[in-house]
Kinemage of the C-alpha trace (Angstrom):
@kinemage 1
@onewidth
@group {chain A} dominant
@subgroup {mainchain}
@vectorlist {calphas} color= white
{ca unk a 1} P -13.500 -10.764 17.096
{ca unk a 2} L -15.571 -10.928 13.792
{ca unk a 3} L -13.784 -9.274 10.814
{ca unk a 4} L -16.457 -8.383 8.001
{ca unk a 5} L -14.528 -7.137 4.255
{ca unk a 6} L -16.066 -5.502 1.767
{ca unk a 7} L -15.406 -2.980 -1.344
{ca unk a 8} L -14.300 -5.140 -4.137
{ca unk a 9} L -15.316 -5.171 -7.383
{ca unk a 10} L -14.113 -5.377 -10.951
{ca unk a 11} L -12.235 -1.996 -12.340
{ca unk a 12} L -9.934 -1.001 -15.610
{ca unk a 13} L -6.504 -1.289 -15.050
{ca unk a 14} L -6.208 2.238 -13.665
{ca unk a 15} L -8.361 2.330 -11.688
{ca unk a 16} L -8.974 2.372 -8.046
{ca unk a 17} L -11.055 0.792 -5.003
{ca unk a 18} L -11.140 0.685 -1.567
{ca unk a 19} L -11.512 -2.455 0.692
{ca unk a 20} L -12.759 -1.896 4.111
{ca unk a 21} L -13.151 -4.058 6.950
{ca unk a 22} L -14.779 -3.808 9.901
{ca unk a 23} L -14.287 -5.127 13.404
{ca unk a 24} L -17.029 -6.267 16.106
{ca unk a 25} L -16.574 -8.063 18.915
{ca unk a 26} L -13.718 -7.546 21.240
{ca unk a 27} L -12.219 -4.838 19.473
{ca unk a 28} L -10.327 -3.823 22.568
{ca unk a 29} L -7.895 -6.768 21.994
{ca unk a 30} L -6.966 -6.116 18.396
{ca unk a 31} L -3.520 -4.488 17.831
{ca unk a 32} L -2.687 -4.690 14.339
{ca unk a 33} L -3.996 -5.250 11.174
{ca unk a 34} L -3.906 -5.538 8.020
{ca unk a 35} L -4.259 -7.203 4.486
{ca unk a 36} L -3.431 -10.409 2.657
{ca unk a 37} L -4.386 -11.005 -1.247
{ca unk a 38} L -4.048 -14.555 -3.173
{ca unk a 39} L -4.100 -14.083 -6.792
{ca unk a 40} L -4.849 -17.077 -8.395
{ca unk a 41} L -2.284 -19.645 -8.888
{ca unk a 42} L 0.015 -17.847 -6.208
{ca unk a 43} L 1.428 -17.854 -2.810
{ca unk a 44} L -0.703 -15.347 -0.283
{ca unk a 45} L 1.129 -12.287 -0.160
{ca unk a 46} L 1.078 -10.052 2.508
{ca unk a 47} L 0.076 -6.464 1.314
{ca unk a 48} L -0.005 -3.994 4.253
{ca unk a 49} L -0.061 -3.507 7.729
{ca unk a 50} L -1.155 -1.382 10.173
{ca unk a 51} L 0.041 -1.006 13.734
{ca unk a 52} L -1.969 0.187 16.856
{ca unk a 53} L 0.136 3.276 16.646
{ca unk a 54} L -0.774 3.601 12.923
{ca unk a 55} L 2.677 2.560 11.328
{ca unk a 56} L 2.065 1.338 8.150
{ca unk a 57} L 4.223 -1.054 5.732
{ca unk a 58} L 3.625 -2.209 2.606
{ca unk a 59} L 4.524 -4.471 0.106
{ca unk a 60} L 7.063 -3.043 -2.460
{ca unk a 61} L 3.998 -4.166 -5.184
{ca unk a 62} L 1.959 -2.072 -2.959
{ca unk a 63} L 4.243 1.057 -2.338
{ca unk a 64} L 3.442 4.312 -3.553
{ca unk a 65} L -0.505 2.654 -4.917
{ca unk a 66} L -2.128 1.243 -1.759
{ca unk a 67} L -3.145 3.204 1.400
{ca unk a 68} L -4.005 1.455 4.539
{ca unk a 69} L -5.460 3.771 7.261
{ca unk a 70} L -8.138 3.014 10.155
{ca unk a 71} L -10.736 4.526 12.181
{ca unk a 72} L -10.485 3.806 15.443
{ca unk a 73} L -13.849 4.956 16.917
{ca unk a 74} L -15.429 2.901 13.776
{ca unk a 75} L -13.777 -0.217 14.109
{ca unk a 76} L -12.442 -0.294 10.700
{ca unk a 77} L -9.499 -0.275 8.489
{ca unk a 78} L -9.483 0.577 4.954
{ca unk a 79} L -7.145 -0.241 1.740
{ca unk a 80} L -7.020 2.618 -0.544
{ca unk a 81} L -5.912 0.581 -4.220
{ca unk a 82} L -4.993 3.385 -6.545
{ca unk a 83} L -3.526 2.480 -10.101
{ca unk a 84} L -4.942 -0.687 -10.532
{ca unk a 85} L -3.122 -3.545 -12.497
{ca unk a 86} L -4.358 -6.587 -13.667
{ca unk a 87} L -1.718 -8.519 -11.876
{ca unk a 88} L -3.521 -6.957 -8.285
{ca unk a 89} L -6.387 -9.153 -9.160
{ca unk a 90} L -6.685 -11.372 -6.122
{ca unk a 91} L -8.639 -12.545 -3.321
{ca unk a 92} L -8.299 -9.634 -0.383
{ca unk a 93} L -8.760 -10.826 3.213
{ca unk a 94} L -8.442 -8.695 6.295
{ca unk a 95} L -6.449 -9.768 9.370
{ca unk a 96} L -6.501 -8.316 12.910
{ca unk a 97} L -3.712 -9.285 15.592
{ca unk a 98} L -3.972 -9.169 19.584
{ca unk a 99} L -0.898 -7.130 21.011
{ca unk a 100} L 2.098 -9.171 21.419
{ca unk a 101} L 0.970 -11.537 18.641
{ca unk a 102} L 3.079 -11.342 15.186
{ca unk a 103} L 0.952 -13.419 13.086
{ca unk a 104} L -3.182 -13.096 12.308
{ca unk a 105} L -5.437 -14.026 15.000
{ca unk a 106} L -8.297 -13.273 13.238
{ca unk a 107} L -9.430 -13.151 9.263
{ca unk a 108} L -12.298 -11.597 7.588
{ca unk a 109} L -13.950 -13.803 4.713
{ca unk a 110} L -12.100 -11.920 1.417
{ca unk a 111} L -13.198 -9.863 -0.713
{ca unk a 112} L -12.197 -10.270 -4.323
{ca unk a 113} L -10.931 -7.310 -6.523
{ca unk a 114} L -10.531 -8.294 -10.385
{ca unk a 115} L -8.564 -5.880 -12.386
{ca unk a 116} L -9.059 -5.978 -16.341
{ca unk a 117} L -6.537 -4.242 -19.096
């Protein structure tokens, strides 16, 4: 499985963007996914998940902001960052899971979102 991220960019604080990423491959195997971020000079942080059975969870940082969804038939999950903050600047990287796996099997290359005040 190759996992392909894209969509950052540099915003206002206020802002939004949306981070896809896109699966090819052996799609058939993935289960979950979801995304990671590493701001600089931090621990990663896990942001959201998605299940197979599109449950979601989020970060309470992320809660009520962020929106991950995917597409299925397109192979691709999405991050919908609304209400940017400065402190969401960060590396983004994409992870996909096989079923009956509870950590990242797979990690797309990061995609970096700066957010400026």
């Amino acid at each position: 499985v190759q996992l392909q991220a894209s969509g950052g960019g540099r915003v206002q604080a206020g802002g939004s963007l949306r981070l896809s990423c896109v699966a090819s491959g052996s799609v058939d195997s993935i289960h979950d996914m979801g995304w990671y971020r590493r701001a600089p000079g931090k621990q990663r942080e896990l942001v959201a998940t998605i299940t197979g059975g599109g449950n979601t969870n989020y970060a309470d940082s992320a809660k009520g902001r962020f929106t991950v969804s995917r597409d299925i038939p397109k192979n691709t999950m999405y991050l919908q960052m609304n209400s940017l903050k400065p402190e969401d600047t960060a590396v983004y990287y994409c992870y996909a899971s096989r079923s009956g796996y509870h950590y990242p099997n797979y990690w797309g290359q990061g995609t970096n979102v700066t957010v400026s005040s």
